[in-house]
C-alpha positions in Angstrom: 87.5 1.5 14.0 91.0 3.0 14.4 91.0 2.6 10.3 88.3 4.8 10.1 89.3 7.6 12.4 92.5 7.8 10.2 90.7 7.9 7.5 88.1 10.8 8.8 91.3 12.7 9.9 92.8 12.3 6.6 89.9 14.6 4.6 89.8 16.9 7.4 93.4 17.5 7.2 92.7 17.7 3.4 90.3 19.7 3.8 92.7 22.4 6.1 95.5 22.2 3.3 93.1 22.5 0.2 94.6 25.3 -1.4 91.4 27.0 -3.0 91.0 30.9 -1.8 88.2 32.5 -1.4 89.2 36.4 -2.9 86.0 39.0 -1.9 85.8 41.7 -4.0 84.3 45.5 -4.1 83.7 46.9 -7.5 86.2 44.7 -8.9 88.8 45.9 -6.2 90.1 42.7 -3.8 89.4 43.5 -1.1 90.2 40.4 1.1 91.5 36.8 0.5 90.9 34.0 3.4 90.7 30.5 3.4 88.7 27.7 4.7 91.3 26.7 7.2 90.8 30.3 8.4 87.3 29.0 9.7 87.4 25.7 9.9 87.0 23.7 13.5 88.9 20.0 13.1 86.2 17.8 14.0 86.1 14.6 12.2 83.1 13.7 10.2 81.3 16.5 8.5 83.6 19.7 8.4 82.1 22.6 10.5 82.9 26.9 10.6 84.0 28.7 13.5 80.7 30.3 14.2 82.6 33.2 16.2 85.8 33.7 13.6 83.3 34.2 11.1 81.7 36.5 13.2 84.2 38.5 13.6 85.4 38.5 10.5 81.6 39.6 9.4 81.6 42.4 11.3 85.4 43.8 10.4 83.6 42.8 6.0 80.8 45.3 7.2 82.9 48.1 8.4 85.1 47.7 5.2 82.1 47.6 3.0 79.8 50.0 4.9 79.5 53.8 3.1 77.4 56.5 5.3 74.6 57.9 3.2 74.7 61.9 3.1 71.7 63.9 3.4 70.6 66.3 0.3 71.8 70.5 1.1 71.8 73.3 0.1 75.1 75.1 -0.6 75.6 79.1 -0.5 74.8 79.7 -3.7 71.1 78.6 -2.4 71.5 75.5 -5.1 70.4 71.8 -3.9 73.1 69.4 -3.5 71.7 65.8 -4.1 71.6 63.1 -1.5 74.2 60.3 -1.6 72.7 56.7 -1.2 74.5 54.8 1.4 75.4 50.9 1.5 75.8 48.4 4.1 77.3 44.3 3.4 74.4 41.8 2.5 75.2 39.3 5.6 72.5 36.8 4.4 73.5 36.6 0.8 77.2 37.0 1.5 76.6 34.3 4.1 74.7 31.7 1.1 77.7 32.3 -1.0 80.4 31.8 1.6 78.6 28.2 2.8 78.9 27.2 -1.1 82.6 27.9 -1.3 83.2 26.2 1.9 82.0 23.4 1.7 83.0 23.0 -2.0 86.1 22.3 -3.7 88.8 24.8 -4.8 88.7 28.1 -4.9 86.2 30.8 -5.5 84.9 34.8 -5.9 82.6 36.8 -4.4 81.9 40.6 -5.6 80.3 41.6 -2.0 76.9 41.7 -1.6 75.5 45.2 -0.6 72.0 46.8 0.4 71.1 50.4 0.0 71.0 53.1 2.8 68.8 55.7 2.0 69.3 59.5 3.5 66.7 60.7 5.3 66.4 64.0 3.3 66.4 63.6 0.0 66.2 66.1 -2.8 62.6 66.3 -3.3 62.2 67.0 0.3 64.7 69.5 0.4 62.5 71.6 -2.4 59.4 71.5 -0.8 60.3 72.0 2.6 63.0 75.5 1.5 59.5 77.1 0.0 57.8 79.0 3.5 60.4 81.1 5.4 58.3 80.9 9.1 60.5 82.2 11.5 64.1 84.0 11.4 66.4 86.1 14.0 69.6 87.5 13.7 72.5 88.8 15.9 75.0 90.8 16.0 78.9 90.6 17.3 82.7 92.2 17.3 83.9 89.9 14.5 87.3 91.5 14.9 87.2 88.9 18.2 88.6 86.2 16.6 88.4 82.8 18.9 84.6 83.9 19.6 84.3 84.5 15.8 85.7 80.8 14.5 83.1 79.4 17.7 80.4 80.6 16.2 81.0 79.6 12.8 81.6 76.2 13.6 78.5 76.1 15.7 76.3 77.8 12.7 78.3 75.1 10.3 76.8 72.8 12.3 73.3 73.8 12.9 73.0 74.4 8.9 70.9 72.5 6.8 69.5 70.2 9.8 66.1 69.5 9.0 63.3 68.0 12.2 60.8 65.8 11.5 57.2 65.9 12.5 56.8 64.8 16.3 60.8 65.0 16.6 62.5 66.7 19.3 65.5 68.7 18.5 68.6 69.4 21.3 71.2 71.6 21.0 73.6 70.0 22.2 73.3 66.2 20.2 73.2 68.5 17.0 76.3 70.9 17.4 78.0 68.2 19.5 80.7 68.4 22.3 82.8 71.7 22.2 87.2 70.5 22.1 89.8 71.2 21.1 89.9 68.5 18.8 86.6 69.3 17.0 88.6 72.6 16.3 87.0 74.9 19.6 88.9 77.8 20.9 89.6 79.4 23.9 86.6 82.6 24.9 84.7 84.5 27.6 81.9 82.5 28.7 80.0 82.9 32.0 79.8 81.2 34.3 78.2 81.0 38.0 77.2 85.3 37.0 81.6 86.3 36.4 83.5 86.5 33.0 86.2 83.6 32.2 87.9 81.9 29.1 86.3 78.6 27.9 86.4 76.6 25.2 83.5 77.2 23.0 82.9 80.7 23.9 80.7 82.2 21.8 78.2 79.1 21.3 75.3 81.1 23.6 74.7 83.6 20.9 74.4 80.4 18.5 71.7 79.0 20.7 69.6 82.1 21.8 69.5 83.1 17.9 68.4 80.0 17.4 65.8 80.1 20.5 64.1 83.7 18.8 64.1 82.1 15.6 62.2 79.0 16.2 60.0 80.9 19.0 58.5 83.2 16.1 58.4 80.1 14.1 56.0 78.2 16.6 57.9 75.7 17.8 56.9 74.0 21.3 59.8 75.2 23.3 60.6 72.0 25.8 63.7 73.2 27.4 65.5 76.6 27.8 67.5 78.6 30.0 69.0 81.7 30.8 72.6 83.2 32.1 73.2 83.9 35.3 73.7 87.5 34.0 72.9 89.7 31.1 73.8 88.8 27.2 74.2 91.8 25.1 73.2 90.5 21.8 69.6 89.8 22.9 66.9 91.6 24.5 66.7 90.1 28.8 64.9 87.1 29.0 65.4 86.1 25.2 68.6 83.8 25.6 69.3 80.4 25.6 72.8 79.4 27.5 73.9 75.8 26.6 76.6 73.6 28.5 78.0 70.0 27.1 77.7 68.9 30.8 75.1 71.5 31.7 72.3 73.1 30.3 70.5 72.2 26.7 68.1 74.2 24.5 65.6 71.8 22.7 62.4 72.3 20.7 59.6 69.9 19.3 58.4 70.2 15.6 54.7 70.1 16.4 53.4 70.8 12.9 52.9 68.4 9.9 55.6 69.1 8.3 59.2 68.9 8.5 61.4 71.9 9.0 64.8 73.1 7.5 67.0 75.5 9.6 69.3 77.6 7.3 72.0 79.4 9.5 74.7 81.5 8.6 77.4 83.8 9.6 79.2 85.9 8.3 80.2 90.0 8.8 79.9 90.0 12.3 76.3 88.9 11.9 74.2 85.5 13.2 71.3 84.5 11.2 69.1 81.8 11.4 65.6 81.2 9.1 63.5 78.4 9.6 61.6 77.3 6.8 58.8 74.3 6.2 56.5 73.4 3.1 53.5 75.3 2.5 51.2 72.5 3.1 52.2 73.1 7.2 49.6 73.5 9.4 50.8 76.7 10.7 48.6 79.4 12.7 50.9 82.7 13.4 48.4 84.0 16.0 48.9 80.3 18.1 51.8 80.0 18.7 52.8 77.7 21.7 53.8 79.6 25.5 57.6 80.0 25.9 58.8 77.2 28.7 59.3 78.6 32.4 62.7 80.5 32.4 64.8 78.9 34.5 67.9 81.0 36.1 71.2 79.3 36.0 
């Protein structure tokens, strides 16, 4: 019995020092090299894998071997930029060709495995969705105020080329995204509680109340706006839309059948948004949905 122990212990211990290396590869590039010692768990008899190393080690192959997919745009010469297909690691193939080398003999290559991420706008959507302009607003401000000027164009930068799916509810706020300092936000006036002070991010209300009047004469089912505490200039009263990272959002529904395509822009002292769908929507210009209660703040 103690014979055969030793000898078990012996091809385990074999096993640990073989020196075969598994090298993973990424269009040709090496990307990592392990081991089967790396993963192996020294029990005698049949040789067994760490089921949490290779977990692990799964998840830090899928972050290396992940690539975002980027939508289809259009740039400012009003051309269509083409969609770039994403890709994410193949676990279950990578996984049958990692349990071959294991549990075979010396040492081995794998050119990673990889399934396609698609975009959710693609090109062809792109061109039939830019055809029908169905709502657009503009606004004016000092562009000679610099801080509020950069705001605003980061906000529009953001809003541009976002496109809403049928039944999908758009916020404000999850589409611009948090106003710092580190996202590149500077110092303003904002109001707040009815007085004047600095914030960062000032500026972002005439962003969303452009926005509002835009998608308002486009038809959209308003779901959540508010005003300021006190008057705007760059909009008639009652036709703002403040917004808040901890405070208030402006969001909309796309009721129609159709996707939309905001196209924003700034530039000369001058907001404007256009909202534009395919001409197959379902649109009726003398229905469109009652503006939500306006709500002081």
């Amino acid at each position: 019995m103690k014979f055969i122990w030793i000898t078990k212990l012996l091809l385990i211990t074999q096993l640990v020092n073989y020196p075969g290396d598994l090298m993973i590869t990424q269009q040709g590039e090496t990307i990592f090299t392990i081991n089967r010692s790396d993963f192996l768990i020294p029990f005698p008899g049949q040789p067994m894998i760490d089921s949490y190393k290779y977990s692990q080690f799964i998840d830090i192959l899928d972050r290396q071997v992940y690539q975002e997919p980027g939508n289809a745009i259009i740039d400012d010469q009003d051309n269509i930029v083409q969609e770039q297909i994403g890709s994410k690691l193949n676990q279950q193939e990578f996984t049958n060709q990692f349990l071959t080398y294991f549990f075979g003999n010396g040492p081995a290559k794998i050119e990673v495995p990889t399934l396609s991420i698609y975009p959710k706008v693609d090109s062809e959507l792109l061109s039939n969705i830019r055809e029908q302009q169905i709502g657009q607003y503009q606004t004016y401000f000092n562009s000679n105020n610099k801080n509020r000027s950069h705001n605003i164009s980061l906000a529009v930068e953001a809003l541009n080329n976002h496109v809403l799916f049928p039944g999908e509810m758009f916020s404000f706020n999850r589409v611009v995204g948090k106003r710092t300092t580190e996202r590149g936000y500077l110092k303003a006036r904002v109001i707040v509680k009815g007085e004047f002070s600095e914030g960062i991010g000032g500026g972002i209300c005439q962003v969303s109340s452009t926005l509002f009047n835009a998608v308002d004469k486009a038809g959209m089912e308003i779901v959540q706006r508010y005003s300021h505490s006190r008057r705007v200039p760059y909009v008639p009263p009652g036709r703002d839309a403040t917004v808040s990272w901890y405070g208030p959002d402006f969001q909309f529904k796309n009721q129609y059948n159709q996707p939309i395509l905001i196209r924003a822009k700034s530039q000369g002292g001058k907001v404007m948004i256009k909202i534009y769908s395919s001409d197959a929507i379902n649109d009726d210009p003398g229905n469109h949905p009652a503006l939500a209660i306006n709500l002081k703040r």
